[in-house]
Backbone as a printed PyTorch tensor [residue, N CA C, xyz], in Angstrom:
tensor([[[126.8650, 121.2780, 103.7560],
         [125.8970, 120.2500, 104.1080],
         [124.4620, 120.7410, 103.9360]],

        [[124.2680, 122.3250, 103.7280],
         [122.7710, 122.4960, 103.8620],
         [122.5780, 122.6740, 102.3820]],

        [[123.1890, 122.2850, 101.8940],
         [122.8320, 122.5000, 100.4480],
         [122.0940, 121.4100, 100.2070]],

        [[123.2410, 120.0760, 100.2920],
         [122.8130, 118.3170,  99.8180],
         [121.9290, 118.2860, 100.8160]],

        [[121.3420, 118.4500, 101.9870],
         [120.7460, 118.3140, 102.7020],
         [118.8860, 118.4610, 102.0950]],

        [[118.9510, 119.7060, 101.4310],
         [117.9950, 120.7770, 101.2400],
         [117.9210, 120.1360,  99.5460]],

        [[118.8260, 119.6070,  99.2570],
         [118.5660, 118.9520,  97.2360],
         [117.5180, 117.5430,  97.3270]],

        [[117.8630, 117.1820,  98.6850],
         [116.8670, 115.7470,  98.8960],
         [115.4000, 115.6190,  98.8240]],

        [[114.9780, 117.1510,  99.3370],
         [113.7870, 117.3360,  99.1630],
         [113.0990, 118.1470,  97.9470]],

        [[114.2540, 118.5200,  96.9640],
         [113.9310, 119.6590,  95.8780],
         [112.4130, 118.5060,  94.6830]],

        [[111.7700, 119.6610,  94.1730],
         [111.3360, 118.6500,  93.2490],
         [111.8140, 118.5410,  92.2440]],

        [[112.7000, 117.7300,  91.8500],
         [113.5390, 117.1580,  90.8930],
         [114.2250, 115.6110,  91.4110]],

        [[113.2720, 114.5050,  91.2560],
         [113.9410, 113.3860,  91.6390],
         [115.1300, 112.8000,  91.2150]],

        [[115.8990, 113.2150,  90.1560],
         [117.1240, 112.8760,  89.9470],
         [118.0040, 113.8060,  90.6010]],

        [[117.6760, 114.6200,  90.9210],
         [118.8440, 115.8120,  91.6300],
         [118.6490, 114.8430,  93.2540]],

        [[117.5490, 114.0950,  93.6650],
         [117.5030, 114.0340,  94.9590],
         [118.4030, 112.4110,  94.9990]],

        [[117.9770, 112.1110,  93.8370],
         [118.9940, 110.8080,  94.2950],
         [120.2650, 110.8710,  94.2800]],

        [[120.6630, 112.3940,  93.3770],
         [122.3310, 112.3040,  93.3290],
         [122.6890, 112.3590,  94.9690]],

        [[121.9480, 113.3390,  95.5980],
         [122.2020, 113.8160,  97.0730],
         [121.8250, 112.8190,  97.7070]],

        [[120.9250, 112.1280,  97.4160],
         [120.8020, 110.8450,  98.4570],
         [122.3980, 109.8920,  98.4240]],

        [[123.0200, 110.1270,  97.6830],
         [124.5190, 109.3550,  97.1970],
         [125.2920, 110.0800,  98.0580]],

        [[125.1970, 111.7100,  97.9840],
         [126.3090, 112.2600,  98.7130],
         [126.3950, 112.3890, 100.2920]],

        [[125.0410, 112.5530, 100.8490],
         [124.5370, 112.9290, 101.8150],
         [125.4520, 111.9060, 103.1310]],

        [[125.0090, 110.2230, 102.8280],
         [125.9980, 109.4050, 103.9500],
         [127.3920, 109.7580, 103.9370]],

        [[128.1120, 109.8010, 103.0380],
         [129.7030, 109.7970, 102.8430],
         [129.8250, 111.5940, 103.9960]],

        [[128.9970, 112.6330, 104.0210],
         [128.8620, 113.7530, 104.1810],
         [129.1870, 113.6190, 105.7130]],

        [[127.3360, 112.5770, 105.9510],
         [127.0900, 113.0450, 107.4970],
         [128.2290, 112.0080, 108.4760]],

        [[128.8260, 110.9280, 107.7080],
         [129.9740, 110.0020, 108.5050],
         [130.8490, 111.2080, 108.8070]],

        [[131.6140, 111.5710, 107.7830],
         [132.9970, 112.7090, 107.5190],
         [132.4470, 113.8370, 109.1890]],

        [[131.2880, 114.5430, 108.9360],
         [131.3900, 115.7070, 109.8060],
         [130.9690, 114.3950, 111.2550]],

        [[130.4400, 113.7850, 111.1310],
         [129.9340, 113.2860, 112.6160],
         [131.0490, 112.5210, 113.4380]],

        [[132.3870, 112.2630, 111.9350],
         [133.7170, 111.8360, 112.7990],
         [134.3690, 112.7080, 113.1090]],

        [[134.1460, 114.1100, 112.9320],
         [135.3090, 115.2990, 112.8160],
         [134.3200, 115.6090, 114.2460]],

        [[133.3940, 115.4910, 114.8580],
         [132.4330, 116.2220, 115.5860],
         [132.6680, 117.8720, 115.4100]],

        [[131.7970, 117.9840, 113.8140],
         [131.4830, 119.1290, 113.6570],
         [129.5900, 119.2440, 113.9820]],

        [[128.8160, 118.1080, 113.7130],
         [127.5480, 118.4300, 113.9540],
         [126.9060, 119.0390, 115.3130]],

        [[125.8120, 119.7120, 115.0720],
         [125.6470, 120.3160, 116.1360],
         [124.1810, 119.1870, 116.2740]],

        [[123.4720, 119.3170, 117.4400],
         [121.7270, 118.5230, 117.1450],
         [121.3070, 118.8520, 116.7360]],

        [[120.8900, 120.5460, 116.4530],
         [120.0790, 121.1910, 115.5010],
         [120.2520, 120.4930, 114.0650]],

        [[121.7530, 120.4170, 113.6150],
         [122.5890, 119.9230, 112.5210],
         [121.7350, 118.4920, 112.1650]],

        [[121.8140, 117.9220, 113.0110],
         [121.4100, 116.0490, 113.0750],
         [120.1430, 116.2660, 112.5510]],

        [[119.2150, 117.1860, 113.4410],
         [117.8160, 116.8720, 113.1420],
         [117.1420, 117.5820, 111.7270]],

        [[118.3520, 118.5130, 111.5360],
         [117.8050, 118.8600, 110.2660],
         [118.3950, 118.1180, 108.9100]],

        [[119.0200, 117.4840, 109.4230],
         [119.6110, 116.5410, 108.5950],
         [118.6280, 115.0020, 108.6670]],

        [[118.0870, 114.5570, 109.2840],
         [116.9490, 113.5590, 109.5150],
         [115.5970, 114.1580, 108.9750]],

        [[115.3580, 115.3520, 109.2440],
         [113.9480, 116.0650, 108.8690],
         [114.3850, 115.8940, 107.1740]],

        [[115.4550, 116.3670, 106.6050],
         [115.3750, 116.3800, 105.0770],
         [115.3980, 115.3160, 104.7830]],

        [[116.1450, 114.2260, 104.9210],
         [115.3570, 112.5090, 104.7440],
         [114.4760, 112.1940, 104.4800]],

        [[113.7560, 112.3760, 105.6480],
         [112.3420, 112.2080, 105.5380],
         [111.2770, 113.2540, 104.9850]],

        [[111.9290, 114.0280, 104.4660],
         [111.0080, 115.2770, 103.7610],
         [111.3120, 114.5000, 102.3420]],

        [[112.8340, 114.0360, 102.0870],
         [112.6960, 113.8000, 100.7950],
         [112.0170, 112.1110, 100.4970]],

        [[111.7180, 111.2920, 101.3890],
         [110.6800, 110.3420, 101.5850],
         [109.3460, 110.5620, 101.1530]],

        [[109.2310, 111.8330, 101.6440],
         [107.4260, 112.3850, 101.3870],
         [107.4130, 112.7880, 100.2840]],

        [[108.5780, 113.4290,  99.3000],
         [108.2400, 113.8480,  98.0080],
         [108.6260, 112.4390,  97.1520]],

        [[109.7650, 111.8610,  97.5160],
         [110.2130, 110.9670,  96.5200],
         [109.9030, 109.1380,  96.2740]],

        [[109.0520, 109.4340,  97.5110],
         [108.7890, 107.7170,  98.1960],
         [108.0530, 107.3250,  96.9620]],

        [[107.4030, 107.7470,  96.4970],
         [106.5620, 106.8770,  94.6070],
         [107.9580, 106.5560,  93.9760]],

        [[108.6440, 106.9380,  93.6000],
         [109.8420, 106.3930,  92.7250],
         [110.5640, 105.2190,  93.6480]],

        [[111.0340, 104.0220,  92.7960],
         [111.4940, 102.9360,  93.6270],
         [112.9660, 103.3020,  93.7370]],

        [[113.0690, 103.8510,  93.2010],
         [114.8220, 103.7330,  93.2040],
         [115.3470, 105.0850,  94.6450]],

        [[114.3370, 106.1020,  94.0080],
         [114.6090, 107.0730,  95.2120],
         [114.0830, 106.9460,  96.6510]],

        [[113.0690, 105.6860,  96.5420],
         [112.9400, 105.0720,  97.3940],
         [113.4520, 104.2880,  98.7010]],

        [[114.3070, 103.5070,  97.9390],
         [114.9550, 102.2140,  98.2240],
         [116.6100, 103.0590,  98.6840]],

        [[117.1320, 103.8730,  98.2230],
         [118.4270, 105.0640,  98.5550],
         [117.9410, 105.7500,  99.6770]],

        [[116.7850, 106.5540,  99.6250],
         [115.9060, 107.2600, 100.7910],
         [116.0750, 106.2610, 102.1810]],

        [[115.0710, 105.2840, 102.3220],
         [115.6590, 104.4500, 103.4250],
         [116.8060, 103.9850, 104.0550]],

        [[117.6420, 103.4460, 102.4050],
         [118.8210, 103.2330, 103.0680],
         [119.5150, 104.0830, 103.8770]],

        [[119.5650, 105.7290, 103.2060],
         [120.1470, 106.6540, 103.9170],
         [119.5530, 107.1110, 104.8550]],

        [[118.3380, 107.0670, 105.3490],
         [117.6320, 107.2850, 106.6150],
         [117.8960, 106.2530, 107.3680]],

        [[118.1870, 105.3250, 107.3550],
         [118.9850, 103.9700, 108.6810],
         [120.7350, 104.4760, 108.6030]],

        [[120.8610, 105.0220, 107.6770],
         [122.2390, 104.6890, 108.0040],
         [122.7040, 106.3710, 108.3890]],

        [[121.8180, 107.3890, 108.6540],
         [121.8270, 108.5270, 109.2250],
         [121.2450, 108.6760, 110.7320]],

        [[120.2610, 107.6700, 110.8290],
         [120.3390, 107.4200, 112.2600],
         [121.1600, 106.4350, 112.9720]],

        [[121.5170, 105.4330, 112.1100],
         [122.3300, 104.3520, 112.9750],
         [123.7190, 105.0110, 113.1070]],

        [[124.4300, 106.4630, 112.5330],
         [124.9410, 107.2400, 112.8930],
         [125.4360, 108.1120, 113.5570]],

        [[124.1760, 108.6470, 113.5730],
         [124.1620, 109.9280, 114.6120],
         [123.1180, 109.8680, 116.3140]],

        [[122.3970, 108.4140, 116.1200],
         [121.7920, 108.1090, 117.2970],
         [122.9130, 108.4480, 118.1870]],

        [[123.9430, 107.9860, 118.2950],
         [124.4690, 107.1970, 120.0350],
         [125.0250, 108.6300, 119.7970]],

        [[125.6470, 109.8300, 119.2070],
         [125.6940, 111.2940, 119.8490],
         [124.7400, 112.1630, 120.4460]],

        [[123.5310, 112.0540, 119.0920],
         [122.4630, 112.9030, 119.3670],
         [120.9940, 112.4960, 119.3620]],

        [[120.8390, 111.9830, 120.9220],
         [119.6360, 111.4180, 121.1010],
         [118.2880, 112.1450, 120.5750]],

        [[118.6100, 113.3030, 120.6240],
         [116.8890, 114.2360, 120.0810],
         [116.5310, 113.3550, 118.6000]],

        [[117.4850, 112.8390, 118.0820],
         [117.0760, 112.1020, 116.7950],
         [115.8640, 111.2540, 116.8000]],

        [[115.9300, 110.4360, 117.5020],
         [114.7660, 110.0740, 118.0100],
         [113.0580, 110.4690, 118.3380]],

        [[113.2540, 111.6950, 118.6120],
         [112.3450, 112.6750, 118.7230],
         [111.8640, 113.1110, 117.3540]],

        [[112.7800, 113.3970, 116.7080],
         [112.2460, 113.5640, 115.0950],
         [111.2760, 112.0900, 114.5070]],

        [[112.0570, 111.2110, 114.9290],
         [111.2200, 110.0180, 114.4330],
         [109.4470, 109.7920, 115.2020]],

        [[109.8420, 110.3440, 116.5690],
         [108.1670, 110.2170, 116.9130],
         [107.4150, 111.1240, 116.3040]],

        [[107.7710, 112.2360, 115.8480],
         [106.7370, 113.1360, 115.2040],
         [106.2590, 112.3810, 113.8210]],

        [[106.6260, 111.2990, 113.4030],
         [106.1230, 111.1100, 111.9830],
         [104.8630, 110.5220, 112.1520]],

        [[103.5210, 110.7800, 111.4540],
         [102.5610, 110.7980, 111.6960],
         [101.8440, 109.3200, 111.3640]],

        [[101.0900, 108.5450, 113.0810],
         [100.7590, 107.2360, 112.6000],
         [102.3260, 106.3660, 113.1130]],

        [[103.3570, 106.8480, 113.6130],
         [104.0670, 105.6140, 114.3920],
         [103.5760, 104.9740, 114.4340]],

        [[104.2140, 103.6850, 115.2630],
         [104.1350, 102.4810, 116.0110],
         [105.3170, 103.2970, 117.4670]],

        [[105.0330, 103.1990, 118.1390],
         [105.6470, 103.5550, 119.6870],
         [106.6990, 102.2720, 119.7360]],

        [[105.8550, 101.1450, 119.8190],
         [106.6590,  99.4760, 119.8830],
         [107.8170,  99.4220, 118.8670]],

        [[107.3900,  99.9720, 117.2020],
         [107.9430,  99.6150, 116.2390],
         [109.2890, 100.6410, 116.5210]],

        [[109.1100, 101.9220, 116.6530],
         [109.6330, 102.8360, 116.9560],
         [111.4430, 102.2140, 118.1260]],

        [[110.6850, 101.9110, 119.0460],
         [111.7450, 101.5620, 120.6640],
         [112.6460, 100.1470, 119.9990]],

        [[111.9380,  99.2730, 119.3120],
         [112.3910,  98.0470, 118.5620],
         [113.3570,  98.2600, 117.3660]],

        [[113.1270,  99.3570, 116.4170],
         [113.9830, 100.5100, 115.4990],
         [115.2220, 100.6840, 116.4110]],

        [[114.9610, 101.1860, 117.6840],
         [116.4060, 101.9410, 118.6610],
         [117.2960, 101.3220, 118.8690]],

        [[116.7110, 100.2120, 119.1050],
         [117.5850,  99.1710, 120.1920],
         [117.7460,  98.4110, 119.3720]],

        [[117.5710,  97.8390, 118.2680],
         [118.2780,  97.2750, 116.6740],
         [119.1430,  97.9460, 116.2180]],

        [[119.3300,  99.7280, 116.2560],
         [120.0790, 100.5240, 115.8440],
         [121.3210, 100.5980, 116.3380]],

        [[120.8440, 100.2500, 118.0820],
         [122.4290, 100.1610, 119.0220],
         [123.1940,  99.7090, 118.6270]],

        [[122.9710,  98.1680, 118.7790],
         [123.4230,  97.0900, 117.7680],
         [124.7890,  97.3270, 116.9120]],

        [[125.7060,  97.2390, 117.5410],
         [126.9840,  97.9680, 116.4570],
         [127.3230,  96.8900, 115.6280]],

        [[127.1830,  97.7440, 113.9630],
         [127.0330,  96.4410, 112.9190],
         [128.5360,  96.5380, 112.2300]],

        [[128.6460,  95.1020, 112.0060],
         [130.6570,  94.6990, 111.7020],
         [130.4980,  95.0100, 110.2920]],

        [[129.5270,  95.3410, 109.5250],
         [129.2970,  95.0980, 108.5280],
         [129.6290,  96.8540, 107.2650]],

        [[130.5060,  97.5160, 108.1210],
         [131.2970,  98.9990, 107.8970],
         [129.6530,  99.7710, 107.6650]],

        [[129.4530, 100.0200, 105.9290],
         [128.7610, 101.2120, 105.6630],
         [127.7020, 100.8660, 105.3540]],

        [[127.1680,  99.2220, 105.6290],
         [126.4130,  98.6320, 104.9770],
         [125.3660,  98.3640, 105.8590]],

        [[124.0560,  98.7020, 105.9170],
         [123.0860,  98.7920, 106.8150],
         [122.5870,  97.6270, 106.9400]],

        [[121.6230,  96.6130, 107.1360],
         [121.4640,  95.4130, 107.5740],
         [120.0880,  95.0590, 107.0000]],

        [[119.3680,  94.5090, 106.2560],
         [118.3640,  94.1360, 105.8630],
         [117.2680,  94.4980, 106.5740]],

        [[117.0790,  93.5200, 107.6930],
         [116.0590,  94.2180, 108.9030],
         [115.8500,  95.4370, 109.3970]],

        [[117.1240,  95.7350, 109.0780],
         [117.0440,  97.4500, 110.0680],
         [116.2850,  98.3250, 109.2250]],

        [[116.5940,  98.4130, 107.8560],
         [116.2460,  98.9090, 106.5140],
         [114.6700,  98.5540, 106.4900]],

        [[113.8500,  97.0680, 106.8350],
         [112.7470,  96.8550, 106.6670],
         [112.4240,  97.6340, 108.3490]],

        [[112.4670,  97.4390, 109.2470],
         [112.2720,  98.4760, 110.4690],
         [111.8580,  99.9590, 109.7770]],

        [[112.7170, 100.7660, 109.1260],
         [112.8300, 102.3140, 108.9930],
         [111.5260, 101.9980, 107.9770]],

        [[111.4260, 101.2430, 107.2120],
         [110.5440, 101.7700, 106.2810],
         [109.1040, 101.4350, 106.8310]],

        [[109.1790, 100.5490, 107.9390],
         [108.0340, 100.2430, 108.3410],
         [107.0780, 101.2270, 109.1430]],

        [[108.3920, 101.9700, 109.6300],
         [107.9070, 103.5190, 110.6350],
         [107.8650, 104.8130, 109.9420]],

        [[108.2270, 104.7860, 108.8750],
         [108.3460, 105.7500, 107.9960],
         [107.1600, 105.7600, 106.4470]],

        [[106.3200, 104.5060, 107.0140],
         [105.2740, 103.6580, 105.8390],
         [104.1060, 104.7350, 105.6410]],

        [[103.5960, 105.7970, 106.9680],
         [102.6180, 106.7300, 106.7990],
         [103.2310, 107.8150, 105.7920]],

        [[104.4320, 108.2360, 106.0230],
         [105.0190, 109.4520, 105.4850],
         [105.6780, 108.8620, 104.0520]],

        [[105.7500, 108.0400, 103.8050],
         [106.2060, 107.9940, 102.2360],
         [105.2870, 108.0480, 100.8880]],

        [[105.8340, 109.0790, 100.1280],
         [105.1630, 109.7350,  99.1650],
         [104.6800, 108.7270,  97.9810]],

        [[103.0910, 108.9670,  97.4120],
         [102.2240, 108.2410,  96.6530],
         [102.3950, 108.6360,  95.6760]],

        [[102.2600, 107.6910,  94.4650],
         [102.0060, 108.5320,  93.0470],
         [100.5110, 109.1490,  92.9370]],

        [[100.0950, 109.9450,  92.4380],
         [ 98.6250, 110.6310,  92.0570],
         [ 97.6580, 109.4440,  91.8750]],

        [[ 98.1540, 108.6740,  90.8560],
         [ 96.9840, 107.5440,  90.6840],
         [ 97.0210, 106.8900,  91.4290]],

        [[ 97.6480, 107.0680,  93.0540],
         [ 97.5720, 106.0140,  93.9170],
         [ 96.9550, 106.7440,  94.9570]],

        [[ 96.8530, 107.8410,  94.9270],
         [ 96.5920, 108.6310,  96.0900],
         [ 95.0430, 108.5700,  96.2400]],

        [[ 93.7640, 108.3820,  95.4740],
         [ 92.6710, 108.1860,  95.6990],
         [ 91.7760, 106.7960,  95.1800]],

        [[ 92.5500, 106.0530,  95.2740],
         [ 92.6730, 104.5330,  94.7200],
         [ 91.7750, 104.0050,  95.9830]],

        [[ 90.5210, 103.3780,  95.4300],
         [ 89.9570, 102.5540,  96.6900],
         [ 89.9590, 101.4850,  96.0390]],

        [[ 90.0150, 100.2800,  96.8590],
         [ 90.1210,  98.8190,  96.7570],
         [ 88.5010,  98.2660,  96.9640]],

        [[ 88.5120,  97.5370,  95.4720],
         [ 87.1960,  96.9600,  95.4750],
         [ 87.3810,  95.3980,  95.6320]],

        [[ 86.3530,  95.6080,  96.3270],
         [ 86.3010,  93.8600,  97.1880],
         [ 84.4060,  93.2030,  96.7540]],

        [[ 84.7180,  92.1870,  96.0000],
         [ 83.0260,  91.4620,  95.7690],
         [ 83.1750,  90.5610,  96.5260]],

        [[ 82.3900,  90.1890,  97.0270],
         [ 82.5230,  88.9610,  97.7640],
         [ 81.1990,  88.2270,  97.9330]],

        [[ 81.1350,  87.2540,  98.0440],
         [ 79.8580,  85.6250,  97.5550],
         [ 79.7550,  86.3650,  96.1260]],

        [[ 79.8530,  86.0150,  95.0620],
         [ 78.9970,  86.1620,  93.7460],
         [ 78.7490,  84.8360,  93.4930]],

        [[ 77.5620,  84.8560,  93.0620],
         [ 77.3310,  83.3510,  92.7650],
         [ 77.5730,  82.8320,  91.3760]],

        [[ 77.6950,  81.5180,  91.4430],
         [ 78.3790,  81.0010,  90.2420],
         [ 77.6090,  81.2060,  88.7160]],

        [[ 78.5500,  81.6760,  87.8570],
         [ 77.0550,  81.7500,  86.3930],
         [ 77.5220,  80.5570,  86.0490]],

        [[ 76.7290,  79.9690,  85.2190],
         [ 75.8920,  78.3730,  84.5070],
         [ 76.4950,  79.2620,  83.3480]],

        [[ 77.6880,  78.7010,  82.5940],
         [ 77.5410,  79.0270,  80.9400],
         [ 77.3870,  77.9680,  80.5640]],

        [[ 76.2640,  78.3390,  79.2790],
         [ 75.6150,  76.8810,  78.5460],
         [ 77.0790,  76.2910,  77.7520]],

        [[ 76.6460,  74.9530,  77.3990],
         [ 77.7400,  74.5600,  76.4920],
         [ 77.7550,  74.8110,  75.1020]],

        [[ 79.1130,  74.6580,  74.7170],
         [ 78.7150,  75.0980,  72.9470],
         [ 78.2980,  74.1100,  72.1310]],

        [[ 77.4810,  74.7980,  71.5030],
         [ 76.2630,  73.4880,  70.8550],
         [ 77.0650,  72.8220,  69.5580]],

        [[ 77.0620,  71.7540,  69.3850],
         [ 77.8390,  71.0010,  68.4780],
         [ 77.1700,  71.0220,  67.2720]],

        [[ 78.3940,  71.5310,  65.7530],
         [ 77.3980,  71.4960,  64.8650],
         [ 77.2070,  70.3910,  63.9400]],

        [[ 75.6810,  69.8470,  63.8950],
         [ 75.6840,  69.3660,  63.0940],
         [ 75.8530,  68.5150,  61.5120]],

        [[ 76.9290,  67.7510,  61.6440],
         [ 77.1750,  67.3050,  60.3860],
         [ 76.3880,  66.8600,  59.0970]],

        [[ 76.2680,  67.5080,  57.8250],
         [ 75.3990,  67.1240,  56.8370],
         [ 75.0060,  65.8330,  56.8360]],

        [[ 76.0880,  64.8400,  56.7550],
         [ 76.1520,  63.5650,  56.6090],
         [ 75.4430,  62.7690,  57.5230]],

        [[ 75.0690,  63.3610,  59.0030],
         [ 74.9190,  62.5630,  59.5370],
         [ 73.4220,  62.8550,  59.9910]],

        [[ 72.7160,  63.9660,  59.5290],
         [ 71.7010,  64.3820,  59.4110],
         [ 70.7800,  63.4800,  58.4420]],

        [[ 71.3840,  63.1670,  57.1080],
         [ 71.3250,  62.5120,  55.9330],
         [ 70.8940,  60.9020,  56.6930]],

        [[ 71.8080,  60.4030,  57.5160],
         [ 71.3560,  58.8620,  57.6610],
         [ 69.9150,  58.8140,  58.7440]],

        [[ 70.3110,  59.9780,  59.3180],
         [ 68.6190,  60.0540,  61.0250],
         [ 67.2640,  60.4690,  60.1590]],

        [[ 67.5450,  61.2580,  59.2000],
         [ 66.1930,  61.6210,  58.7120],
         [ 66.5310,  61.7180,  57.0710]],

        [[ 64.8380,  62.1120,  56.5480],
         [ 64.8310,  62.2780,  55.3150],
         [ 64.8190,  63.0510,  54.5660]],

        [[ 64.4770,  64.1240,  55.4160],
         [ 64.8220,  65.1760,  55.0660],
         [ 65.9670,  66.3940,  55.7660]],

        [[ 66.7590,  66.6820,  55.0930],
         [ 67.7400,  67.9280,  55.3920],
         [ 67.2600,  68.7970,  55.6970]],

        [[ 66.2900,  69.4370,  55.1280],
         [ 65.8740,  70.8930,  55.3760],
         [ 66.3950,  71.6930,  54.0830]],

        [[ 67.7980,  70.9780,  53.3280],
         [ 68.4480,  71.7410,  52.3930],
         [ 67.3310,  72.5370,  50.8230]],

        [[ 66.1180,  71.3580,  50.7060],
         [ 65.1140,  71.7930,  49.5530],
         [ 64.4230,  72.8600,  50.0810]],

        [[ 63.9040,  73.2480,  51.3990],
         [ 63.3040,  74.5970,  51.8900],
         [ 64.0340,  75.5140,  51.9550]],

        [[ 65.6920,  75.4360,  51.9240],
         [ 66.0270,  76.6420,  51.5640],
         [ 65.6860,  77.3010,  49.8130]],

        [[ 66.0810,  76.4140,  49.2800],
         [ 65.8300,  75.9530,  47.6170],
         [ 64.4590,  76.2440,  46.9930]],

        [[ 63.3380,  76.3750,  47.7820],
         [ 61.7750,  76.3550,  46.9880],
         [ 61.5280,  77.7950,  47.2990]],

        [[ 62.0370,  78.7360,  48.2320],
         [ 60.8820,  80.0760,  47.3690],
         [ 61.8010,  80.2870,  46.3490]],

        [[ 62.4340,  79.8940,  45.6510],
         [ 63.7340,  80.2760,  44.7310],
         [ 62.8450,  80.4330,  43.4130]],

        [[ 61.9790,  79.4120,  42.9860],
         [ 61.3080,  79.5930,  41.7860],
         [ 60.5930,  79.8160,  41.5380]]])
């Protein structure tokens, strides 16, 4: 387990999503055998969320990351309460969002290995400071104008038809192009 545990956070995002695959099937198996210890749990929640902080820019390692962080606590909560404790250290909680996370987690879902929409939007909502940016996002400020006043574009000037120049006046203008000629 400390291997897949410890691949989640490697930098190599395809190695972390394979382990993000292996990691639930892992922590069900030992947490039904009660081989985990809490130390076990929390270092097993800390690499989650370590591999959140490296892998959270990629959507896919993203979207696996969460899932397996709800479905590693909605796991191992009701044995090993210190789990919890790992979750307050993430920097920028919600305390509310946090206790509302717990007690959604209790919640025993009929639904076998399959985590629950909400619960999934919960984890990521508490886990929203610590998930990892791409570079071009990381010093990105948001520009905001606000009142600009309206520009006046003139209209486009209609061009003049020969013909109809010909019936308003008597002259075209066409012989002044024509006279320094000779």
């Amino acid at each position: 387990m400390p291997c897949i545990s410890r691949a989640l956070g490697w930098n190599d995002s395809n190695a972390s999503l394979k382990a993000t695959m292996l990691t639930g099937p892992v922590v069900r198996a030992l947490a039904a055998d009660g081989i985990l210890t809490p130390s076990m749990a929390t270092h097993i929640m800390v690499a989650v969320l370590q591999g959140l902080q490296l892998h959270g820019q990629h959507e896919a390692n993203q979207g696996s990351l969460i899932t397996l962080g709800a479905q590693v606590y909605e796991c191992l909560r009701p044995k090993f309460p210190n789990i919890i404790e790992v979750m307050q250290q993430i920097p920028g909680v919600n305390p509310a969002d946090l206790q509302r996370f717990d007690e959604k987690m209790s919640v025993i879902s009929t639904k076998g290995n399959k985590v629950e929409k909400g619960k999934k939007d919960l984890f990521k909502k508490i886990t929203n400071q610590l998930i990892g940016r791409s570079v071009g996002q990381l010093f990105r400020k948001e520009v905001k104008i606000d009142n600009l006043p309206r520009i006046e574009v003139p209209g486009k000037p209609h061009p003049v038809r020969v013909d109809e120049i010909s019936k308003n006046a008597t002259d075209t203008g066409i012989t002044a192009l024509f006279a320094g000629s000779t």
